[in-house]
N, CA, C and O atoms as a GROMACS GRO file, in nm:
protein
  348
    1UNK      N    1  10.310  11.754  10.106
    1UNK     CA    2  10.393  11.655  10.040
    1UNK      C    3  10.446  11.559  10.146
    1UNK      O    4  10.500  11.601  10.248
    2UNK      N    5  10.426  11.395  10.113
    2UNK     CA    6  10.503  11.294  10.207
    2UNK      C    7  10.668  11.339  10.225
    2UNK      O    8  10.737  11.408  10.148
    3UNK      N    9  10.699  11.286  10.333
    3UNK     CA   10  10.870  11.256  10.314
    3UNK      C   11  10.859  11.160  10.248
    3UNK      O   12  10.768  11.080  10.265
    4UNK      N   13  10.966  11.146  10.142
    4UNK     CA   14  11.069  11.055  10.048
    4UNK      C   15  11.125  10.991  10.210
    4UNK      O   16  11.151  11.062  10.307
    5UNK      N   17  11.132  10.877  10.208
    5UNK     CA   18  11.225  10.779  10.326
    5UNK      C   19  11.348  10.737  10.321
    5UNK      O   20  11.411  10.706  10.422
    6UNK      N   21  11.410  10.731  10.161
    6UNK     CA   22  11.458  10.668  10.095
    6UNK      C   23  11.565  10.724   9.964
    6UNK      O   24  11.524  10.822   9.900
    7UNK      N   25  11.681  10.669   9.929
    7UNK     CA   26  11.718  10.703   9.799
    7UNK      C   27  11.816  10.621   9.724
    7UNK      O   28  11.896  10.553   9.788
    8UNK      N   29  11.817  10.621   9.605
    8UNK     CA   30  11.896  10.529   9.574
    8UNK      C   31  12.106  10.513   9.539
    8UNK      O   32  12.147  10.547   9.428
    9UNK      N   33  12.149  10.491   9.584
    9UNK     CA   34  12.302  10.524   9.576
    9UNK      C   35  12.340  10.389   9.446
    9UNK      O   36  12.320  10.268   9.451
   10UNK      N   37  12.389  10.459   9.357
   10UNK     CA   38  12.433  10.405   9.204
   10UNK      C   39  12.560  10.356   9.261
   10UNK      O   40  12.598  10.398   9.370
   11UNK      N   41  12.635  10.260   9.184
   11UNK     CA   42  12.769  10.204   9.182
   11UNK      C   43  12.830  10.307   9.126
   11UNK      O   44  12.944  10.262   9.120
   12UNK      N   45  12.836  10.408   9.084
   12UNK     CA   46  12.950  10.520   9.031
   12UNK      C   47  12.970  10.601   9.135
   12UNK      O   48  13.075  10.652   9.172
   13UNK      N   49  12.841  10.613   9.188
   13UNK     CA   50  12.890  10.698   9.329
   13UNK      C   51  13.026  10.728   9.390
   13UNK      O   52  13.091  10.831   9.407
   14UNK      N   53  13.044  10.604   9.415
   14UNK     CA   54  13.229  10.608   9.492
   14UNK      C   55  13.352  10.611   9.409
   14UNK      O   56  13.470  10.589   9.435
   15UNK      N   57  13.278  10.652   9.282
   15UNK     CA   58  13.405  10.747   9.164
   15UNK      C   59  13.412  10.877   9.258
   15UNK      O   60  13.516  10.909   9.316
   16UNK      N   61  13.281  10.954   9.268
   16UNK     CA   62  13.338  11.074   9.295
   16UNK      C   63  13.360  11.087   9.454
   16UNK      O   64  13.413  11.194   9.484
   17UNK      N   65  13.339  11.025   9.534
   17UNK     CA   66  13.429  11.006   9.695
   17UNK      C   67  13.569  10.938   9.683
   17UNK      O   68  13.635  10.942   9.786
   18UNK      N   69  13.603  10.901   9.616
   18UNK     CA   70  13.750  10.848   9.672
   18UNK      C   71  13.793  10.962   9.790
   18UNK      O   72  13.754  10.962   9.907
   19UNK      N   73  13.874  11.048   9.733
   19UNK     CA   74  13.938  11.104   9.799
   19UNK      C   75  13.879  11.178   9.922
   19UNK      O   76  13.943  11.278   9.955
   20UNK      N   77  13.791  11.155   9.982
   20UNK     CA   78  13.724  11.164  10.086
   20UNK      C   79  13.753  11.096  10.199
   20UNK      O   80  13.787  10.977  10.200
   21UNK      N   81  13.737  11.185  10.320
   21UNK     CA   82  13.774  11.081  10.488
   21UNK      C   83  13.684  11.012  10.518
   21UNK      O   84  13.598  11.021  10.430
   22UNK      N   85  13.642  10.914  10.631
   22UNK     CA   86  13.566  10.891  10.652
   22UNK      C   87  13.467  10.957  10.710
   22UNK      O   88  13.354  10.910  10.712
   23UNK      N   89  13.508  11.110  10.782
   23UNK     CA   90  13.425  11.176  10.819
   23UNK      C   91  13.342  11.266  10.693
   23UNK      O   92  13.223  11.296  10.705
   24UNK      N   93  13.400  11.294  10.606
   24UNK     CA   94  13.364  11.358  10.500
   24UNK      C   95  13.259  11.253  10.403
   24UNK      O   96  13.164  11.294  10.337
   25UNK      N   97  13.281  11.186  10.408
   25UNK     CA   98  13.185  11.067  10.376
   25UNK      C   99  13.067  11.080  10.465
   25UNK      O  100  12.960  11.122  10.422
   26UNK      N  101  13.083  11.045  10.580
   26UNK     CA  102  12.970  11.052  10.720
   26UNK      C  103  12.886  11.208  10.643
   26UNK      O  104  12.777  11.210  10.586
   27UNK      N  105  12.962  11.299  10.662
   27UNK     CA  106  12.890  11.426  10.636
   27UNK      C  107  12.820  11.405  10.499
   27UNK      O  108  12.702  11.441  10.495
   28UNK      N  109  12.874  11.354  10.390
   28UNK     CA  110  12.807  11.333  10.290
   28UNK      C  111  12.676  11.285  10.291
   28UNK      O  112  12.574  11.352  10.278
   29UNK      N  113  12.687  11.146  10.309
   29UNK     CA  114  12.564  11.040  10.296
   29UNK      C  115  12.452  11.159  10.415
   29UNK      O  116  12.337  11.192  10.388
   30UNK      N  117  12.530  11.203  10.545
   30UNK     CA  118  12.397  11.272  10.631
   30UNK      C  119  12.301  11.346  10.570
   30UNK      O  120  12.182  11.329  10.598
   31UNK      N  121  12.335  11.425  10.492
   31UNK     CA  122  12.368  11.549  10.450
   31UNK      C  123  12.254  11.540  10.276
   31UNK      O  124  12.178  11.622  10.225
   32UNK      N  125  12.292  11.407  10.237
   32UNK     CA  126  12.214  11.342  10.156
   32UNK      C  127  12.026  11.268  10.167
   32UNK      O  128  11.928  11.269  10.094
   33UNK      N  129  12.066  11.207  10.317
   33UNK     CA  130  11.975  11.138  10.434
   33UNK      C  131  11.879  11.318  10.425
   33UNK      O  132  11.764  11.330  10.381
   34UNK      N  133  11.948  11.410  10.466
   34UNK     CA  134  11.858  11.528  10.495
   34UNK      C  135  11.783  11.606  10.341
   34UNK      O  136  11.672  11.642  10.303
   35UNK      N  137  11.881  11.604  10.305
   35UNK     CA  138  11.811  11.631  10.164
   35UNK      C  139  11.670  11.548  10.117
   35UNK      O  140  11.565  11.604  10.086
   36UNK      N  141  11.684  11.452  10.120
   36UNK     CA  142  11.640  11.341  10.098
   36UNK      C  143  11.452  11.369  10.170
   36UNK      O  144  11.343  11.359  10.113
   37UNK      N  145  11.492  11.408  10.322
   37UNK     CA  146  11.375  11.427  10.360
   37UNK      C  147  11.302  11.531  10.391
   37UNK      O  148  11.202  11.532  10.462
   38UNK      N  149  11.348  11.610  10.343
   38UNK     CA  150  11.353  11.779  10.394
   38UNK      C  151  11.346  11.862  10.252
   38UNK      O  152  11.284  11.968  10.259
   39UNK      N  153  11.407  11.824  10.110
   39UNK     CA  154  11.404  11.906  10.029
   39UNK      C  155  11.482  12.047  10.070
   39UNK      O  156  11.441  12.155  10.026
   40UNK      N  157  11.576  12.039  10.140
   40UNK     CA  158  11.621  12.145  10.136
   40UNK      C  159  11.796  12.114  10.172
   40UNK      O  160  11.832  12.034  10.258
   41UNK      N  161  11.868  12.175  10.106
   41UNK     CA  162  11.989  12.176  10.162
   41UNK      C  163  12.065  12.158  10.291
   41UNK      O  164  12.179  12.180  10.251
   42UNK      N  165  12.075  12.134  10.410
   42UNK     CA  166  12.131  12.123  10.482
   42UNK      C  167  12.276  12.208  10.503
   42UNK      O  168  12.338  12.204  10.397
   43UNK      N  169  12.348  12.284  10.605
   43UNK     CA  170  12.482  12.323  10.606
   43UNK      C  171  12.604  12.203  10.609
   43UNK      O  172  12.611  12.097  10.671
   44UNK      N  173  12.687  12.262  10.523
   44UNK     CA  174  12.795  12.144  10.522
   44UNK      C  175  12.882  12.213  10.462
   44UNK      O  176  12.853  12.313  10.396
   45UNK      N  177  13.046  12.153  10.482
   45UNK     CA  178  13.153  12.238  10.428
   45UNK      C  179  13.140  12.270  10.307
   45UNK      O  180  13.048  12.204  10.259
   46UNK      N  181  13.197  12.352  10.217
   46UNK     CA  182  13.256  12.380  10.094
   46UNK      C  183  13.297  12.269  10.045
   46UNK      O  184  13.218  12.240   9.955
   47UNK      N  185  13.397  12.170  10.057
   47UNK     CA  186  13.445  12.066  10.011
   47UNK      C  187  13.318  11.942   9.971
   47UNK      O  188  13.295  11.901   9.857
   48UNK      N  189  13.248  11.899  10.095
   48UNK     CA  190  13.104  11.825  10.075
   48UNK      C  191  13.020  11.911  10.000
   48UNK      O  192  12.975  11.849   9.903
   49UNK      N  193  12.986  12.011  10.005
   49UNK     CA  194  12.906  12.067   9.881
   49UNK      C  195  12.914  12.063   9.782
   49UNK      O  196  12.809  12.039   9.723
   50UNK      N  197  13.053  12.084   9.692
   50UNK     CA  198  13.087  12.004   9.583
   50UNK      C  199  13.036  11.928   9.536
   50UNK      O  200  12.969  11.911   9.435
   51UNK      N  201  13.092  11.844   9.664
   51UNK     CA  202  13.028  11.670   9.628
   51UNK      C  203  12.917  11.637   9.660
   51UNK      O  204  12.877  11.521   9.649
   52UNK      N  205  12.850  11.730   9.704
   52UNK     CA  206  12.694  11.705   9.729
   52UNK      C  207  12.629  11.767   9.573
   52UNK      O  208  12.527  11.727   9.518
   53UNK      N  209  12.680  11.827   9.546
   53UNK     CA  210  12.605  11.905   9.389
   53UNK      C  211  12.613  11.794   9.313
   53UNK      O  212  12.507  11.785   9.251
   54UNK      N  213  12.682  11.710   9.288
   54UNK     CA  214  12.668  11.600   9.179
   54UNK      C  215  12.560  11.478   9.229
   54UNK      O  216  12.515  11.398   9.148
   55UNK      N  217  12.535  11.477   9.329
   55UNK     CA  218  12.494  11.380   9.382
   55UNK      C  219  12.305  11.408   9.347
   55UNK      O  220  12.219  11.338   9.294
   56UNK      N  221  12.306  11.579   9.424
   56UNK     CA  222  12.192  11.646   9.413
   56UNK      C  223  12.120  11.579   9.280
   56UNK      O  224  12.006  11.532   9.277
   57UNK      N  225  12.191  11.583   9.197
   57UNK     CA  226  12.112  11.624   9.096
   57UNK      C  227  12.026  11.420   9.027
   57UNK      O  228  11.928  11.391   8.958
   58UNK      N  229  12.141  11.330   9.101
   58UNK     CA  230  12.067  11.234   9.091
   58UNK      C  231  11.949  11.234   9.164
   58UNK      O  232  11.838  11.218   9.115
   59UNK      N  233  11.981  11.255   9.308
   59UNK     CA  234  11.844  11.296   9.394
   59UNK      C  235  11.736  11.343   9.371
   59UNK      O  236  11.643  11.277   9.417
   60UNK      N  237  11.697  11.472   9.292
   60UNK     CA  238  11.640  11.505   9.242
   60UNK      C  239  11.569  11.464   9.094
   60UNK      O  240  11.485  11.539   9.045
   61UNK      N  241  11.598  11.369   9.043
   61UNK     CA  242  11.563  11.344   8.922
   61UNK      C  243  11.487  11.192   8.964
   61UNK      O  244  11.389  11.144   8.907
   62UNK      N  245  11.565  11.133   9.083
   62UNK     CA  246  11.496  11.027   9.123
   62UNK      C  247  11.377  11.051   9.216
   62UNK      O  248  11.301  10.959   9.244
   63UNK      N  249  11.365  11.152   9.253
   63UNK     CA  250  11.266  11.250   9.358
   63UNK      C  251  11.089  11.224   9.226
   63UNK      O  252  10.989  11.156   9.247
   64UNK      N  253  11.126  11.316   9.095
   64UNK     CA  254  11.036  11.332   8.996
   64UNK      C  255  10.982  11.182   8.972
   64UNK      O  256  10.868  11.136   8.974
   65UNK      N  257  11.098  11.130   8.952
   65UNK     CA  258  11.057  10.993   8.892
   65UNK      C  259  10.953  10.913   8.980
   65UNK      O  260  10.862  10.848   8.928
   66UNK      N  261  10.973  10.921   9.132
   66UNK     CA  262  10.864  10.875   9.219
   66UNK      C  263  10.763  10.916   9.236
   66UNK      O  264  10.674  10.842   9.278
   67UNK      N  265  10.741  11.055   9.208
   67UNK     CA  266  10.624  11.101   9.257
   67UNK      C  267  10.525  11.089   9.128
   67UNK      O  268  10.402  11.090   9.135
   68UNK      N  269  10.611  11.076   8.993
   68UNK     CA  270  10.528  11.020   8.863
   68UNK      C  271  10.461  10.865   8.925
   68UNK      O  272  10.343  10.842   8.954
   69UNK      N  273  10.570  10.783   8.932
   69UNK     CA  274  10.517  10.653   8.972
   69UNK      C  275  10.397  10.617   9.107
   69UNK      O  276  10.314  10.527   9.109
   70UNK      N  277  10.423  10.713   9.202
   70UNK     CA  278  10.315  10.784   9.298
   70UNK      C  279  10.173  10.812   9.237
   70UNK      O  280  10.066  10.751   9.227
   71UNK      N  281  10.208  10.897   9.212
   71UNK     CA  282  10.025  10.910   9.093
   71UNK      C  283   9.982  10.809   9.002
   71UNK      O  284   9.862  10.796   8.980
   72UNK      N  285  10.056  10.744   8.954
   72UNK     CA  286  10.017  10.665   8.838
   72UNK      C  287   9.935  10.577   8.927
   72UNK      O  288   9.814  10.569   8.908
   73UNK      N  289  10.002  10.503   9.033
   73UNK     CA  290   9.986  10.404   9.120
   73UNK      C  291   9.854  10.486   9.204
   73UNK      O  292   9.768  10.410   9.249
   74UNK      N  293   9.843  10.564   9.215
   74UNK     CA  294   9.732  10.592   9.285
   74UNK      C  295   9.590  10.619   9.164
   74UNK      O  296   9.484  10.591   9.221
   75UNK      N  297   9.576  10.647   9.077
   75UNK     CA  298   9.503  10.646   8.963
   75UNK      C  299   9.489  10.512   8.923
   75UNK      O  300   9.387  10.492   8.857
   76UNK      N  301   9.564  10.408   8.945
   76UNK     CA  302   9.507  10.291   8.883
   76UNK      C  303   9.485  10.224   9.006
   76UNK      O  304   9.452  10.106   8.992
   77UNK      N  305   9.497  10.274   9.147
   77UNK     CA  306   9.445  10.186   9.268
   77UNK      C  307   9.293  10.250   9.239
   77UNK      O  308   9.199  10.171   9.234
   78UNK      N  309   9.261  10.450   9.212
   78UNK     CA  310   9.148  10.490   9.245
   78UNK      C  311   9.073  10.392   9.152
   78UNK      O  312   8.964  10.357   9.197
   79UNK      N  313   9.114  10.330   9.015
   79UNK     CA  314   9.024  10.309   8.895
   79UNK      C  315   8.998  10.166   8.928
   79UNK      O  316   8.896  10.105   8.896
   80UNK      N  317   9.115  10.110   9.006
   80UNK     CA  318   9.034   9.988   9.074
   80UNK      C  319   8.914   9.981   9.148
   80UNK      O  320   8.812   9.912   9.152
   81UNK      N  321   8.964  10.077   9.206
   81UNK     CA  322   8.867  10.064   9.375
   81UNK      C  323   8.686  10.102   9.282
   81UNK      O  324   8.577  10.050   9.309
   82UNK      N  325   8.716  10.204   9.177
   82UNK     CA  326   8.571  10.223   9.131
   82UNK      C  327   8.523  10.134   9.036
   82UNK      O  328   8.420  10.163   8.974
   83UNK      N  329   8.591  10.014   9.011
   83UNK     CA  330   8.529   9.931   8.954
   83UNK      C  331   8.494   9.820   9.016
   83UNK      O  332   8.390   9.766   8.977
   84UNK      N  333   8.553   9.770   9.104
   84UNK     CA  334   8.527   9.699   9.238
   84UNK      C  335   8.341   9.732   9.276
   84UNK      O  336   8.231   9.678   9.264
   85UNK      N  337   8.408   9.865   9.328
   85UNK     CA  338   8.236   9.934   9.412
   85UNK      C  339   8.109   9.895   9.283
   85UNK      O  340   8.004   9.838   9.311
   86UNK      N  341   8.135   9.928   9.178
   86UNK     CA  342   7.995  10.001   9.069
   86UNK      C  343   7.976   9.813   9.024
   86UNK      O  344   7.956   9.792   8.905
   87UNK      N  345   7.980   9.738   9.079
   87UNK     CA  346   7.930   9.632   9.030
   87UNK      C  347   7.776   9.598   9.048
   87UNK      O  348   7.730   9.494   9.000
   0.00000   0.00000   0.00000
């Protein structure tokens, strides 16, 4: 499987950080960054985990959604490319 490079952060997001430091933030978004490319959890406090579980679950749903759009896009590059060639 590629690394994901990438993810997308929604405008509601910073409903559920307010009350967060700036370091707790830093740990967040990292922590997110690792998820992101790794598929796997990363260690992080109790408090950021929390707030990493809500987040997760956008991550993950936007994770599916690419790798649908991934195949599709590669099935209609392969169906190009073989109609291109068979001329």
């Amino acid at each position: 499987m590629a690394t994901q490079r990438s993810f997308v952060m929604y405008t509601d997001f910073p409903e559920s950080t307010k009350k967060l430091s700036d370091g707790q933030f830093r740990e967040l978004v990292q922590s997110m960054c690792f998820y992101t490319q790794h598929r796997t959890e990363p260690e992080m406090s109790d408090a950021i985990a929390l707030v990493f579980s809500v987040f997760k679950t956008s991550l993950d749903r936007d994770f599916v959604k690419w790798e649908q759009t991934k195949t599709e896009r590669a099935k209609a590059g392969a169906a190009g490319a073989k109609a291109r060639w068979q001329k």
